[in-house]
Structures are given as C-alpha cells and as structure tokens.
N, C-alpha and C positions, 0 to 999 in steps of 0.2 A: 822266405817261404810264403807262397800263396795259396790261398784256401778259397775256395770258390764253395758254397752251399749251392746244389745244384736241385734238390728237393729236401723240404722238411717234414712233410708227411708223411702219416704210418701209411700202409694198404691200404688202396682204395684211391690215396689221393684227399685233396678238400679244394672242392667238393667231389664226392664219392658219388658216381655214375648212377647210384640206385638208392642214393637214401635222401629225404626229406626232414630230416632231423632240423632242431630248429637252427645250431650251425649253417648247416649246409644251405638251407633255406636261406639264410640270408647272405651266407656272400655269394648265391646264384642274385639276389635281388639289389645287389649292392649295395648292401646297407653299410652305413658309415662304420669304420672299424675292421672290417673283415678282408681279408685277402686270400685268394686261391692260393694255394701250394701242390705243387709235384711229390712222388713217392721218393723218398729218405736216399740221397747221393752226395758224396761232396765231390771236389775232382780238387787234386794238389800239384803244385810245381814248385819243384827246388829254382827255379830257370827263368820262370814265366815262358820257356816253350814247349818244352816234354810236360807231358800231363799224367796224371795217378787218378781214375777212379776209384771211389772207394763207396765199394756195393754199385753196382746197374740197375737202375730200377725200371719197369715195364714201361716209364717215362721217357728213357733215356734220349728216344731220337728229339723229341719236344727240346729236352734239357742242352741237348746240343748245338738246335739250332737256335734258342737262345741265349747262348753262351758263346760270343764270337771267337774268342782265346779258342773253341776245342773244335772250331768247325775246319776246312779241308783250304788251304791256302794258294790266293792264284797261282802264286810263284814257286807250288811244290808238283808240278808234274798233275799229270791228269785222276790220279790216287794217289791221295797222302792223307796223314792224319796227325794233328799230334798227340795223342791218345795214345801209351807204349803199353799198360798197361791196365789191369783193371786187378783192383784187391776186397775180395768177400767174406765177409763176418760170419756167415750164417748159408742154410739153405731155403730162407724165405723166398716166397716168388718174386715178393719187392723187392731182393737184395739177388734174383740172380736171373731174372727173364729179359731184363736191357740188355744183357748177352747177343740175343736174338737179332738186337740191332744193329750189331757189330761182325756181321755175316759174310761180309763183302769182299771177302781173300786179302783184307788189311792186316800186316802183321802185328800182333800185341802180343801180351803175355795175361794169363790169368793168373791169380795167388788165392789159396786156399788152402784150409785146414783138411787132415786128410779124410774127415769126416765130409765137406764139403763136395771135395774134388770126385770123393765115389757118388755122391746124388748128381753131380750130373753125369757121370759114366754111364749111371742105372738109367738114364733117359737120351734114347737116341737123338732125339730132336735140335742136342747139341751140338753134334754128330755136323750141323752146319758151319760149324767153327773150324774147317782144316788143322790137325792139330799138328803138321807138318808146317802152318804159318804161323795158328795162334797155339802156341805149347799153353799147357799146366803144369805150373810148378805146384809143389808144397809147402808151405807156409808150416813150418814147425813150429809149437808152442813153446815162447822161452825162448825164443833167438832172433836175435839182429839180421834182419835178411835185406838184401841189398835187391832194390826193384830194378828189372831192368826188362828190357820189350824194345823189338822192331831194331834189334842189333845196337840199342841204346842201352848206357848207365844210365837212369834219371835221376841221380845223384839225392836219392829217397832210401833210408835204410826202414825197414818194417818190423818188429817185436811185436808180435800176435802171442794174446794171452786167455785162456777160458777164462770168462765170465758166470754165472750162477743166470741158466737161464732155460729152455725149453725146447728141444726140436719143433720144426714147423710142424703146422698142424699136419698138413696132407701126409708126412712121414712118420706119424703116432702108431707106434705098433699096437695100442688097447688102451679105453680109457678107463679101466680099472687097476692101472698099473701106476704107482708112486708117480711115475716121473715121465711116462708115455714114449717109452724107451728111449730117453734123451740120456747121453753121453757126454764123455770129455770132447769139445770141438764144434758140437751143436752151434753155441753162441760163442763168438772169441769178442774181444777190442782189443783194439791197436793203439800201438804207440808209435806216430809219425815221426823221425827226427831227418835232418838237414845234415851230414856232420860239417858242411862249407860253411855252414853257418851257425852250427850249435844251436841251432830252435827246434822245439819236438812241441808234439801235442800230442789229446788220448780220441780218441775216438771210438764209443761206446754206444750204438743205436740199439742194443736192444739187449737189458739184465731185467733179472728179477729180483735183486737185492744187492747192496754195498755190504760186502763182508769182510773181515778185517785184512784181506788179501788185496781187495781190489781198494780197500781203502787208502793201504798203508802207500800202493802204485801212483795212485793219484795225487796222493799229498804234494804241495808245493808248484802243483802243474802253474805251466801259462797260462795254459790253454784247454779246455775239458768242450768235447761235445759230447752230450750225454740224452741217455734214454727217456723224451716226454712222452708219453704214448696217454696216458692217462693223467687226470690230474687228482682223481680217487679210486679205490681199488672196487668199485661197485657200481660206477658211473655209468657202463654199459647197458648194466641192468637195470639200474632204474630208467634210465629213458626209454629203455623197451626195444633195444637193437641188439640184442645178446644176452641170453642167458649163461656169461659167464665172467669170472672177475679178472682183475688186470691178474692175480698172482695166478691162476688157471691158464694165463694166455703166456705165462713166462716176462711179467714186463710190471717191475716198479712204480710206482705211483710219487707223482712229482709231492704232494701236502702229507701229512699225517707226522708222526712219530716215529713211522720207519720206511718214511717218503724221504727222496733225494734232495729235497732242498734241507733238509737237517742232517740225511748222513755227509752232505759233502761242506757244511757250514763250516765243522772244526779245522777242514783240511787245508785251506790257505789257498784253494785254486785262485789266480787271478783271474780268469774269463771263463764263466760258463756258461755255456748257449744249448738249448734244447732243441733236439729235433726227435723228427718218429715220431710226431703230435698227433694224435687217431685226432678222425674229424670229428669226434663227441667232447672233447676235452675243452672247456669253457675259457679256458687259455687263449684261445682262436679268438679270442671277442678281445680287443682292443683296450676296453671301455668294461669292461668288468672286473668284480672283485679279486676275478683269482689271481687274474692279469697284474694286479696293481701287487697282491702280494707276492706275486713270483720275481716282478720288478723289484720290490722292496727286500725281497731277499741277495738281491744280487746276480740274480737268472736275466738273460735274453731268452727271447723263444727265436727261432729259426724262423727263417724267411728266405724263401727263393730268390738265390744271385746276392745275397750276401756276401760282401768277399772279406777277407782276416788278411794280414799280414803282419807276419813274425820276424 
C-alpha cells in the first residue's frame, strides 16, 4: 500500500493567504527551516494505479499536478484519471471544496458519513458533480466498506468511526449551545486496510480528544496520522489570530497532559506522523523547541509529497 501526503496543513494552508504571523513570515522569506505546506489530503493505492483521496482540500488541483501518480496519462484516451474515488472525514471546507476541482464529467465516487453527504446536498454548487457519473455513497460507521469508483474495485476496504470532535464552524447552529449542534458523524477517522496485503492504517485529521474508544482502536497501529492543528490549546490566542482555544475549535493539542503525544505514548503505534498543523503551531519551525520534543517523542510532522509504504 502507498500513501502519498498530499497536504499537511490545517485551513488556510502555510503560508495562510492573509496572515503575517511570525510562521508565515518566515517561510514567505525563506528562512532556513520552514517549508510551505497545502491544506490536509493524503491520496492511497493498494495498486500504485487506482487512487483513494482522502479528504479534497481547496488545494487539490495544485496537489495534483504536483503529484505525477494522480495526474491524467498520455496513453489513457483524451479524459482519464486515476483518482476512482475520494473519501471525507468531516464537513470542513478543507476536507470538502477540492470536490470543485473534480468537475469535469470524470467518473469517481464520493464516501461519506451521512452527516456529511446531507451538507453537501444542502449546497447546490455541488450540484457540479453529475451524480449520474460521480455517485455518493454512504460511509456507515462501524463497517468495512469496500472503495470502489469509475466501475473499479480499488482493492481499499474503509472502517469509518466517530471521533470526539466539532461540526464546522460555518454549520454551528448557536454558540451558546454545549456542543454547537455537532452530532454523531461530524468528525469520523478511518481505518485504511489492503486485505492483498494485510496492511491498514488510522487516519484521523481532526479529534478533540483520545478517549478510551479511540484509544483502545489505535492500540498496536503501524501506522497513525493523526490531528496536529495546535501544538497548545491557547496558542491562537496568545499570538493574537483568534480569540479561541484549540478545544472551542474541536481539535487536540499535540503538548500537555491531555495532548496527543502522551495519550498515544502508552499505545504501541509504530509510526506516527502529524498532519492538520494550523500555520500558528511552532512545530512548523524546524529548528525549535517544540520541534525537537515532538521528534523526541516519536512524532513526524507531515510534509507535502511524503510518501509511506506498508
């Protein structure tokens, strides 16, 4: 199985089209250490020729045509793609506006929870996607779903599971309400498996806490990508780009005592690599402290065109 990191950035991107923060500032100035990154995708193949997105982010044509594996092949006719499929966690804009770029009467398939599959219903603009070429499936929570798109198996089974996490913002029914009418389905992760091969992974871009459900899932993994968005739950705020904290935004904080580099220590993952890294999170620096401890715990941070093989 291959795993292609295709963006490791939260929203926005890094660097973030409108902000000056001292990140951004420097890998606009390229200062040693710093590297751009795309909004949060990976893309998978059981084959190395049929492809699995997972999540489309508003990057996606960028990420495509730097990823030669998923670009359009001389030797396949004048429209081809190998892209059969694309599968989404969430209704974030990161995780479902690449859609947009996949317009083009090419046949795939979409997967989503059925939380998911009604936000884009409720927005005609998706409406571009012929659902007579590109269907939407459902993605049940709790079962083995077999991906398939463009009249392919791509020999990818999918296990979508809730995660403890937040509806997007734009879809917050009140924010005087517990939970900002977020539901079961809101945030899922997935569990990748091969069965040609017996190799699986988790893929989890965006929780607001390891609880003893998602922990017990994860135990013994290969392979974990998992939610950096923050690297403290107040980091926003103090630098003066939001007045709100990582657990208000629904997203874990990599440091602390009920940060993810100690709930996933006891669990035995063999590899686990971060992505979803907001461009405020001091992670991004190369050459810094938090960097050296997030290495030192056994963390990769995500990086664009990364590739895994399992």
């Amino acid at each position: 199985m291959l795993i292609r990191i295709l963006g490791a950035a939260a929203g926005g991107g890094f660097p973030q089209w409108n902000c000056s923060c001292r990140n951004c500032a420097d890998v606009r100035a390229g200062k040693p250490g710093f590297r751009a990154r795309t909004q949060c995708s990976l893309a998978v193949s059981a084959n190395g020729s049929d492809w699995v997105l997972l999540n489309t982010a508003p990057d996606l044509r960028q990420q495509i045509n730097e990823t030669p594996e998923l670009g359009a092949r001389a030797d396949g006719g004048l429209r081809n793609s190998p892209i059969k499929a694309a599968v989404l966690t969430g209704g974030d804009v990161d995780f479902i506006a690449g859609l947009l770029n996949l317009r083009e009467l090419q046949p795939f398939s979409v997967y989503g929870s059925a939380r998911v599959l009604a936000t884009l219903a409720d927005n005609s603009v998706f409406n571009v996607l012929d659902s007579s070429v590109v269907p939407r499936r459902e993605l049940p929570l709790g079962t083995a779903t077999p991906i398939e798109g463009g009249g392919r198996d791509t020999g990818l089974v999918v296990e979508a599971f809730a995660v403890p996490g937040k509806i997007a913002l734009y879809l917050e029914s009140g924010a005087s309400s517990d939970n900002y009418g977020s539901r079961e389905g809101d945030a899922i992760g997935l569990k990748v498996s091969a069965p040609a091969s017996g190799k699986s992974f988790f893929y989890v871009p965006g929780c607001a806490v390891v609880d003893p459900e998602l922990a017990d899932r994860l135990k013994g993994a290969a392979l974990v990508f998992f939610d950096g968005t923050l690297y403290t739950d107040e980091e926003m705020i103090r630098q003066g780009l939001m007045q709100k904290t990582g657990q208000r935004m629904g997203h874990i904080s990599i440091s602390g005592p009920e940060g993810s580099i100690d709930a996933l220590a006891p669990l035995g993952v063999k590899r686990k690599i971060y992505v979803h890294i907001n461009n405020s999170n001091p992670v991004l620096d190369e050459n810094s402290p938090e960097r050296r401890a997030t290495e030192a715990a056994g963390w990769e941070v995500g990086l664009d065109g990364m590739e895994i093989r399992l």
